[in-house]
C-alpha positions as CSV (number, residue, x, y, z in Angstrom):
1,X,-13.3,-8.8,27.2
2,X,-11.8,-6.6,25.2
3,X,-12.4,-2.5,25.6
4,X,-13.0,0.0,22.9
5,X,-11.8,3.8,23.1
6,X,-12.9,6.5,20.9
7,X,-9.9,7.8,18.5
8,X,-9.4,10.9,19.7
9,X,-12.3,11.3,21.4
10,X,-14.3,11.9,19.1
11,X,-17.7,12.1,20.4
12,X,-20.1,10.0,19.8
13,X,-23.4,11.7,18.1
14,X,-26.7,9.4,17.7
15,X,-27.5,8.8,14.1
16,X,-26.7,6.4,11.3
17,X,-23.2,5.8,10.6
18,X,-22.8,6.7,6.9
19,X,-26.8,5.8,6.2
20,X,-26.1,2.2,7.4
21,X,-28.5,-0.2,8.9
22,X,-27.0,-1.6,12.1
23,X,-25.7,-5.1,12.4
24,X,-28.8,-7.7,12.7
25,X,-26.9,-10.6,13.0
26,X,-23.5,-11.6,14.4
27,X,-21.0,-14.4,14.7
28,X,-23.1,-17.5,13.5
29,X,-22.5,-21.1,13.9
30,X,-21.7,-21.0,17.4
31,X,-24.6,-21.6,19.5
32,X,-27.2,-24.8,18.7
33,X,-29.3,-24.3,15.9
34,X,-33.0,-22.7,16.8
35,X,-31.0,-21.7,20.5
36,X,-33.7,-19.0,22.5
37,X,-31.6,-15.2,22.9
38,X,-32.6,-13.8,26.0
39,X,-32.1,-10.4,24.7
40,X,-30.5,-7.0,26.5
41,X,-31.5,-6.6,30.2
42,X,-34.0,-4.6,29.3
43,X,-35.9,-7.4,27.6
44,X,-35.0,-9.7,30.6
45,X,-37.4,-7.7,32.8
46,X,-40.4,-7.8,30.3
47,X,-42.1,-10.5,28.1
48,X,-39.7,-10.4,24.5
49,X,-42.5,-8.9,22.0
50,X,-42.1,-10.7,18.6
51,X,-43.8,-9.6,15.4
52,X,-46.0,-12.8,15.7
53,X,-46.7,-12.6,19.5
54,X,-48.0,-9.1,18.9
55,X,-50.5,-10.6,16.2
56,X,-49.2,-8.7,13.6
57,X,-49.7,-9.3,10.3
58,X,-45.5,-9.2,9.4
59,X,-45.5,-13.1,10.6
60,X,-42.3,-14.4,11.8
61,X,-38.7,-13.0,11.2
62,X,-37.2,-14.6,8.3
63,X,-34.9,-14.5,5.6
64,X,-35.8,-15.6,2.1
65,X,-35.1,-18.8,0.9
66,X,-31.7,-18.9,-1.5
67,X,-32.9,-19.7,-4.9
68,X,-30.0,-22.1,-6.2
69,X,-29.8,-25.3,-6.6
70,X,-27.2,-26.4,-3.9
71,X,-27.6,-26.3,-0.2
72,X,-25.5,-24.6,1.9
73,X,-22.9,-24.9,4.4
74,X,-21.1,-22.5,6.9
75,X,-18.0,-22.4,8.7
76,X,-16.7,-19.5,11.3
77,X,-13.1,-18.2,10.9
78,X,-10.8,-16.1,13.2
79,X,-7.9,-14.7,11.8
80,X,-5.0,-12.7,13.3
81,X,-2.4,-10.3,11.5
82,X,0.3,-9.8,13.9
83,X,1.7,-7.3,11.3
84,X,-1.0,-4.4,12.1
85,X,-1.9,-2.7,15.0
86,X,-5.5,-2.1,15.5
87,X,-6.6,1.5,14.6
88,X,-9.3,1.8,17.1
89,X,-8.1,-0.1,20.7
90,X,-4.4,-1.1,19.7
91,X,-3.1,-4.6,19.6
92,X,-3.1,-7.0,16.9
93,X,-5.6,-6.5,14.5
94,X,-8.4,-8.9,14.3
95,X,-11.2,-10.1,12.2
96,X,-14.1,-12.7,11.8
97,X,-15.2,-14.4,8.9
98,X,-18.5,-15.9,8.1
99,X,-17.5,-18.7,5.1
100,X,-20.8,-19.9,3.1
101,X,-20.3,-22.6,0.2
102,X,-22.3,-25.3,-1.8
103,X,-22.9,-28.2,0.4
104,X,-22.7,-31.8,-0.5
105,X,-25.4,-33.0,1.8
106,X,-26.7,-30.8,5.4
107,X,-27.8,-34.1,6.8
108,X,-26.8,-33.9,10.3
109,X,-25.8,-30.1,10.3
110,X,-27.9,-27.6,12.5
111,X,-28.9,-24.4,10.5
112,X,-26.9,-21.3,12.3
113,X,-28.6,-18.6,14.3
114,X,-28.3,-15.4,13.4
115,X,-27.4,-13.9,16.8
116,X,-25.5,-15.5,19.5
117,X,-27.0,-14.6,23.2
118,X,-24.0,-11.8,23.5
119,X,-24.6,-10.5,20.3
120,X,-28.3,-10.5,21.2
121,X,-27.9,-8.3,23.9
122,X,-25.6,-6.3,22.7
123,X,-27.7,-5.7,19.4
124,X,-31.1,-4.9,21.6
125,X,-29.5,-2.0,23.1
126,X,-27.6,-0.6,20.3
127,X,-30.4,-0.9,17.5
128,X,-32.5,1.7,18.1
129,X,-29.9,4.4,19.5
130,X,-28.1,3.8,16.5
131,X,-30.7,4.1,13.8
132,X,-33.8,5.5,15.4
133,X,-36.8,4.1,14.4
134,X,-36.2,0.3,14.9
135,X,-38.1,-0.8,17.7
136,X,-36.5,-0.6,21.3
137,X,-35.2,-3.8,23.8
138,X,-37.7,-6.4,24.4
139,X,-40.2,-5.7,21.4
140,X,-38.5,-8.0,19.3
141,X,-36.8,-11.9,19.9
142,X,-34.0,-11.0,17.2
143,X,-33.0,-14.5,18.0
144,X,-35.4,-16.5,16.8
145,X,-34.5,-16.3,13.2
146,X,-32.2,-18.3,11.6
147,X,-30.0,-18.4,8.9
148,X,-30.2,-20.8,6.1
149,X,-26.4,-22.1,6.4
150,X,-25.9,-25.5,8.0
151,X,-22.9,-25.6,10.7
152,X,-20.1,-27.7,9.7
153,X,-21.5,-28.7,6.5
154,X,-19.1,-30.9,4.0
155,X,-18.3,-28.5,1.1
156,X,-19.8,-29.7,-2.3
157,X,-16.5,-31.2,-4.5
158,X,-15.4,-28.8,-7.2
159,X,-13.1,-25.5,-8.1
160,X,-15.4,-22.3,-7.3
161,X,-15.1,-18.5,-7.4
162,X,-15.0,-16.9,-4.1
163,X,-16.7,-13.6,-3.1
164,X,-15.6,-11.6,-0.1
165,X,-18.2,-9.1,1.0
166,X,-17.5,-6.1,3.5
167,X,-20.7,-4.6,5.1
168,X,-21.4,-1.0,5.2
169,X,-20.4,1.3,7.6
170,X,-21.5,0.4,11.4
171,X,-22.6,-3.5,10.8
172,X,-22.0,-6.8,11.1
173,X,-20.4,-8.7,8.5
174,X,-23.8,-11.2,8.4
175,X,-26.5,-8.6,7.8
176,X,-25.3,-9.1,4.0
177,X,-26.4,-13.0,4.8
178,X,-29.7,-13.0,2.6
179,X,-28.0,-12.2,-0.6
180,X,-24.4,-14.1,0.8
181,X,-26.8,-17.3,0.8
182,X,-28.2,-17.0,-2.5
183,X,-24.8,-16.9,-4.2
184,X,-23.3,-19.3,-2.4
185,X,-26.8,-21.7,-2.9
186,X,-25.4,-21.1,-7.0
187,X,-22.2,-22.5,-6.6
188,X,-19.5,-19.5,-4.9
189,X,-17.4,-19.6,-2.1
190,X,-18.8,-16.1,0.1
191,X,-16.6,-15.2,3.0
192,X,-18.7,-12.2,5.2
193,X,-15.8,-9.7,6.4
194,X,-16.3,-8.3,10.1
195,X,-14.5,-4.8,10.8
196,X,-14.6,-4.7,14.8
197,X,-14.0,-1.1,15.8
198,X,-16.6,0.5,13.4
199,X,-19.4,-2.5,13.4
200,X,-21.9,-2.0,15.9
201,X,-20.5,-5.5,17.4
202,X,-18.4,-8.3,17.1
203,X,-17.9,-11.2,19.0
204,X,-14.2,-12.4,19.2
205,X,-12.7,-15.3,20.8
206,X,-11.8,-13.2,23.8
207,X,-15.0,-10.9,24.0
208,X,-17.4,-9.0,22.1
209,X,-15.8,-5.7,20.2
210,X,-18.8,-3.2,20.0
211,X,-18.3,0.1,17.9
212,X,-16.5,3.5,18.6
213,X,-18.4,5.5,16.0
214,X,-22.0,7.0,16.3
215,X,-23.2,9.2,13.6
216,X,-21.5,10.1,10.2
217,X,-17.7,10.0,10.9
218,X,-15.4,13.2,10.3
219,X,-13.3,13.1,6.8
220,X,-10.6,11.3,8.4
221,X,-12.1,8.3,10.6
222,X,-14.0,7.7,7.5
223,X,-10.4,7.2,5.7
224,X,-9.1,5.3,8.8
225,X,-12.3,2.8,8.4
226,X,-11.8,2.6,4.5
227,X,-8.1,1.9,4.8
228,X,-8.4,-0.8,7.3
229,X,-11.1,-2.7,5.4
230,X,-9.2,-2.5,2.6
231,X,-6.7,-3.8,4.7
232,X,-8.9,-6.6,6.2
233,X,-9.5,-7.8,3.0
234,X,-6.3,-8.4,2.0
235,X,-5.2,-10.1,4.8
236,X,-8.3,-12.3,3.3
237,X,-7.3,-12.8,0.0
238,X,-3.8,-13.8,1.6
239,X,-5.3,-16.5,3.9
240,X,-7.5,-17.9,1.5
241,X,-5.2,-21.4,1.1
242,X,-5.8,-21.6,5.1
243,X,-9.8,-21.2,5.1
244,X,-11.9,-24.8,5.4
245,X,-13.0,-24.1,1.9
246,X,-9.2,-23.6,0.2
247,X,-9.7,-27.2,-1.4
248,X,-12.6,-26.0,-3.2
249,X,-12.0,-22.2,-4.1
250,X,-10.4,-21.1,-7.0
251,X,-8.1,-18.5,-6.7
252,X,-7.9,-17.7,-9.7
253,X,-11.9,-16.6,-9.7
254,X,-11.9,-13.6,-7.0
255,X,-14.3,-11.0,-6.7
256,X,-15.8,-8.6,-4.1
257,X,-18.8,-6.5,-3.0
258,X,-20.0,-4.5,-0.5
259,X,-22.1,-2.4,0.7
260,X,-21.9,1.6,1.6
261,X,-18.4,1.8,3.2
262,X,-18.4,-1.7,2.2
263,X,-18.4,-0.8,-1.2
264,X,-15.9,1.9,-1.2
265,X,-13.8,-0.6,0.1
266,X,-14.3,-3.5,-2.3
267,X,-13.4,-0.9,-4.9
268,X,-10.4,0.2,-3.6
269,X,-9.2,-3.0,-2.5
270,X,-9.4,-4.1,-6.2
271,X,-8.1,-1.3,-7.2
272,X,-4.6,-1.6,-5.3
273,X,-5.0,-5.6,-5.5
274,X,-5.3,-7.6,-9.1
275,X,-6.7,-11.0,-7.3
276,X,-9.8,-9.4,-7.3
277,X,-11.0,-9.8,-10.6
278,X,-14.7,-8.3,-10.4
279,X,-16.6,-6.2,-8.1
280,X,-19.8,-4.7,-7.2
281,X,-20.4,-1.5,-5.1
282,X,-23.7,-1.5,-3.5
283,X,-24.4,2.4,-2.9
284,X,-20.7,3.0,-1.7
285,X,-19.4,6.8,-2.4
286,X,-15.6,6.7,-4.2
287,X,-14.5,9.8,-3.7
288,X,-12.2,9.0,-0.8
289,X,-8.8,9.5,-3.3
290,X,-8.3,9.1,-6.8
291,X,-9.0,5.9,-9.0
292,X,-5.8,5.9,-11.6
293,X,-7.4,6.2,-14.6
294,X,-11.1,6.4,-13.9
295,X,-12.3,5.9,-17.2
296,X,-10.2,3.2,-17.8
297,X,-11.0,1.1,-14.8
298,X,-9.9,-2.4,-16.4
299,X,-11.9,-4.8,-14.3
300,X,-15.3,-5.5,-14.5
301,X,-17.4,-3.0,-12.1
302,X,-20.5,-3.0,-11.1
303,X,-22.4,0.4,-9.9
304,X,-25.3,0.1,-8.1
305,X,-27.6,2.3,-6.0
306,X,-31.2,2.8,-5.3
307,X,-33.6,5.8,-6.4
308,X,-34.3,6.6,-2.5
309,X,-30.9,7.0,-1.4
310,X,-30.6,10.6,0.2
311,X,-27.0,10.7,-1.1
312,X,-27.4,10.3,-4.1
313,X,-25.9,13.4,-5.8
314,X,-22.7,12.8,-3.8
315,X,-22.7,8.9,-5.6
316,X,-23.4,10.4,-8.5
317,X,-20.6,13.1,-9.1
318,X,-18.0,10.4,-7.2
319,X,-19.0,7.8,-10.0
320,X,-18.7,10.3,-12.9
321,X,-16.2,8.7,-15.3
322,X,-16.1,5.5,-14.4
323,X,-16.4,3.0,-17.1
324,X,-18.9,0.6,-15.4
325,X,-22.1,-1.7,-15.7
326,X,-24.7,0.5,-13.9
327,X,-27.7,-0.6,-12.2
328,X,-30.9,1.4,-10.0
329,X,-33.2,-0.3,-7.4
330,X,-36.7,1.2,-7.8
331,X,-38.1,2.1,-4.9
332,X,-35.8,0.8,-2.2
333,X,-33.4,2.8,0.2
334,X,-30.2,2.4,0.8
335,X,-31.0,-0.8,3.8
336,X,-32.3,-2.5,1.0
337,X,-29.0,-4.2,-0.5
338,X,-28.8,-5.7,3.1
339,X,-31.0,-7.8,5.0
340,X,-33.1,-5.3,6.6
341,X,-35.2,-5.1,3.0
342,X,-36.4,-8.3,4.3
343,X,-37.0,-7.5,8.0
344,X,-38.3,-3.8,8.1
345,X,-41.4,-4.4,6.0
346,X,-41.7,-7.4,8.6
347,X,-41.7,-5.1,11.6
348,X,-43.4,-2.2,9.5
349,X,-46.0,-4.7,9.1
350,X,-46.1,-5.9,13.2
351,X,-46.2,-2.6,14.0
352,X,-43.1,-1.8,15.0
353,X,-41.7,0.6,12.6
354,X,-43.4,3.1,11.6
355,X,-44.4,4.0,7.6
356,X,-41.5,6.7,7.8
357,X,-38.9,4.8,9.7
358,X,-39.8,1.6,6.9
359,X,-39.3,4.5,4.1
360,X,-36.2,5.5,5.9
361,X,-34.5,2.4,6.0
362,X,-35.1,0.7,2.9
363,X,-37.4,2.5,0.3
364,X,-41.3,1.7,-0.2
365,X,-41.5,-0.7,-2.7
366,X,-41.9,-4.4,-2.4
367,X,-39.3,-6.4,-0.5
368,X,-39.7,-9.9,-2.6
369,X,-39.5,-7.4,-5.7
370,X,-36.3,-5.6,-4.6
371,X,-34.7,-8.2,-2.7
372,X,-35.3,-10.3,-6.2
373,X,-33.6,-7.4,-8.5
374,X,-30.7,-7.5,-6.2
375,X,-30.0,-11.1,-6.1
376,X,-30.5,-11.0,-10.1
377,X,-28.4,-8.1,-10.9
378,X,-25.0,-8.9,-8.4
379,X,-25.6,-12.6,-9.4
380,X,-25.6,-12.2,-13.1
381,X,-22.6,-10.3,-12.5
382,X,-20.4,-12.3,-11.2
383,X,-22.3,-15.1,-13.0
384,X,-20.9,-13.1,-16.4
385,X,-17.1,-11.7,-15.6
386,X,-16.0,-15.0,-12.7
387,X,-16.4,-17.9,-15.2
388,X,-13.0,-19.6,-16.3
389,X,-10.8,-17.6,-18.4
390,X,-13.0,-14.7,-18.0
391,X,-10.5,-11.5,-17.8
């Protein structure tokens, strides 16, 4: 099991890390399919409380049904880059991929789980000291949902454009799942990016990572996080020919997008690395250093934030100048470009958040209509600036 020690000490403050949602789901594909999560030890000693035990109206925790035509399949990756030392607890720096793709047939192939038991646990305690609001250990089975990626599943033949995603600041690399599933269900390659250290947890081959950071970071963990995602993805891009999916990605056709820190990242990953081709920056501030030549940023670029996003002067001013396609989420928050626009109204519903914790999180308006809006806008992008000979 591995151990995690603050940098520097920093103390640890409770709060959201950079706005973020905490991680909701963790490694999948590695326990059976529909698999019971015990929970944190809290939970153990009382009845788990789901929304539809309770009776409330929310129903079951889901995610939303991908819209494409093509069913899909996932694969869990581990990679290594002996070249780094890891920022946070030393040692070789590690990361875990989630790898969604069009599948050729799911007969036979379990759909995923979102948690694993660890993760579970780990995620029942953390939630609600992270991001207060979301209801405390034992009120909810956070593993009874699953995913809709089947384990193992044989990748649909063809050349395809791969997406790599980096979550925001805090989470896990699958609570971008619900929209990661959509694109993949329309014919791209989506590889989920973990970040242990500043994600809430991450379960390795030799233990679960859970985070350092509590609260907003200082000026200069919040470059340390930036500069190793950046980092992480391009150990990504460099290992793509070693993924299960190299046979059917085209590398040629990368982009990237991400959320929050996530976002910030994707950006200035492209913008020190010309394999990525395209990105979208879900609510992520760019004001970390200098873009050479700002107005001139000659990839496509997609800017997008929502109207309820308490930061939103700061994204303004840091996007002034940038020569972008621009895009606003009516009523939602900034939780909204992750998977929590689908599970908050759930629990807001069950009566488990409350109407200012939902507002909070991820905006008042409806969650089909938002969560609709953001699969339409980042898929139409890519859909526009990733097909062949597309520059």
């Amino acid at each position: 099991m591995t151990t995690n020690h603050a940098i520097g000490r920093r103390s640890l403050v409770r709060g959201a890390l950079l706005g973020s949602a905490t991680a909701l789901l963790a490694a999948a594909g590695t326990t059976p399919a529909g698999a019971a999560l015990s929970g944190s030890p809290a939970a153990r000693a009382r009845p788990a409380r789901t929304p539809a035990a309770a009776g409330g109206s929310g129903g079951p925790l889901r995610l939303p049904a991908p819209t494409g035509p093509y069913p899909v399949g996932l694969r869990t990756v581990h990679l290594t880059d002996p070249s780094r030392t890891d920022p946070w607890v030393g040692g070789v720096r590690e990361v875990m991929l989630t790898v969604l793709y069009p599948a050729r047939t799911v007969r036979g192939c379990p759909r995923a789980p979102q948690l694993s038991p660890a993760a579970a646990r780990v995620f029942a305690d953390y939630a609600p000291l992270v991001h207060p609001g979301l209801p405390g250990p034992g009120a909810v089975d956070w593993g009874a949902v699953l995913t809709h990626g089947h384990v193992g599943a044989p990748p649909l033949p063809g050349r395809r454009p791969v997406l790599l995603y980096s979550p925001g600041g805090g989470d896990s690399r699958t609570l971008g799942t619900g929209l990661a599933e959509d694109l993949a269900s329309r014919g791209r390659v989506v590889v989920l990016v973990d970040h242990p250290g500043d994600a809430t947890q991450v379960e390795l081959p030799g233990g679960m990572r859970t985070t350092v950071l509590f609260g907003p970071p200082d000026p200069a963990t919040f470059r340390t996080m930036v500069d190793t995602r950046v980092a992480d993805l391009r150990l990504v891009l460099d290992r793509l020919g070693e993924l299960p999916t190299a046979a059917v990605t085209d590398p040629a056709r990368i982009g990237a997008f991400g959320h929050s820190a996530g976002g910030t990242a994707a950006v200035y990953a492209a913008h020190d690395d010309r394999r990525i081709r395209a990105v979208a920056n879900l609510e992520g501030y760019l004001d970390l250093r200098p873009l050479d030549a700002p107005a001139r940023f000659d990839r496509p670029l997609l800017l997008f934030r929502s109207d309820g996003f308490e930061g939103a002067a700061r994204i303004d001013s840091s996007w002034a100048g940038l020569h972008a396609h621009r895009a606003l989420l009516r009523r939602g928050g900034h939780g909204a470009f992750t998977d929590y626009g689908t599970l908050v109204p759930r629990l807001h519903a069950a009566g488990l958040v409350s109407d200012a914790a939902r507002t909070a999180l991820v905006g008042p308006g409806d969650p089909a209509r938002t969560g609709a809006v953001l699969r339409r806008r980042v898929g139409d992008f890519f859909e526009r600036h990733l097909l062949p000979g597309a520059r």
